[in-house]
N, C-alpha and C positions, 0 to 999 in steps of 0.2 A: 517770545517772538524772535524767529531767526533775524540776522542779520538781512538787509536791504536788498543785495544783490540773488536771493537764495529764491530759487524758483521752483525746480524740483521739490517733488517729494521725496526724494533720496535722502540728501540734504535736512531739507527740514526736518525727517527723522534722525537723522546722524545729528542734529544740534541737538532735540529734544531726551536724546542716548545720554549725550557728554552730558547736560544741563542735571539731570538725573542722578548719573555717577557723581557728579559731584554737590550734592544734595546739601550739606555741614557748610560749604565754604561760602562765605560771603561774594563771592568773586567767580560765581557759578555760571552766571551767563557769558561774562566776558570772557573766558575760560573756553567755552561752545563756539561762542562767535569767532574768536581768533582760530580756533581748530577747523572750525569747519570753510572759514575762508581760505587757512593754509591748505588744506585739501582741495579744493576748485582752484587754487592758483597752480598746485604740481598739475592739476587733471588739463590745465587749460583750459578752463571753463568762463575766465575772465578774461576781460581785454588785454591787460599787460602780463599776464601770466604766462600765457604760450605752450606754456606742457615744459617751462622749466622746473630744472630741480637744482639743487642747492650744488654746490662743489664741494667736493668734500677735500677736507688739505690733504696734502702728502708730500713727502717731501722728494725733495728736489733731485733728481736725478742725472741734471744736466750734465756732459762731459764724463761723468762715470760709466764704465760696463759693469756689469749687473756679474756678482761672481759665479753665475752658472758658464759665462762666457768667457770670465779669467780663466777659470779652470780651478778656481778656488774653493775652499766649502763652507769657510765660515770666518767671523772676522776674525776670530781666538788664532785661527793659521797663521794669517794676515800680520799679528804685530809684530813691529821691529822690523819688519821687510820694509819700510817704505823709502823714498828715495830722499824723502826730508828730512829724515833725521837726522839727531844733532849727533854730531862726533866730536871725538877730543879735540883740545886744541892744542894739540902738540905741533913744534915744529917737526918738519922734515927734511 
């Protein structure tokens, strides 16, 4: 039996698919049911869903240029140029 919210027959075929493939596992249904709700919540097919999707991480590029824009090519260039680096501590 699909999950509550599952109206179409799209759906109810896409649970009875996954339920299938996964035929050995104990955990066969629950397996369908969560799949095929994450599916109607990307589709927006649910009330709080909306047609979102997930974020995907990435990191953070804040304050950086990107080195097509340095004019740089790669980071292996890059080392020992920076402006942080530690220097001797010699007097001058």
């Amino acid at each position: 039996m699909p999950p509550r919210g599952v109206n179409s027959a799209k759906r109810k075929r896409q649970y009875e698919h996954i339920k299938e493939s996964q035929r050995g596992n104990p955990r066969a249904e629950e397996i369908a049911a969560r799949t095929v709700n994450k599916q109607r919540s990307q589709a927006g097919e649910t009330k709080r869903g909306g047609g979102r999707k997930r974020k995907t991480s990435k990191k953070s590029t804040r304050g950086r240029k990107s080195s097509s824009s340095t004019g740089r090519s790669s980071a292996s260039s890059r080392k020992g140029t920076r402006k942080g680096t530690k220097r001797s501590s010699k007097k001058r």
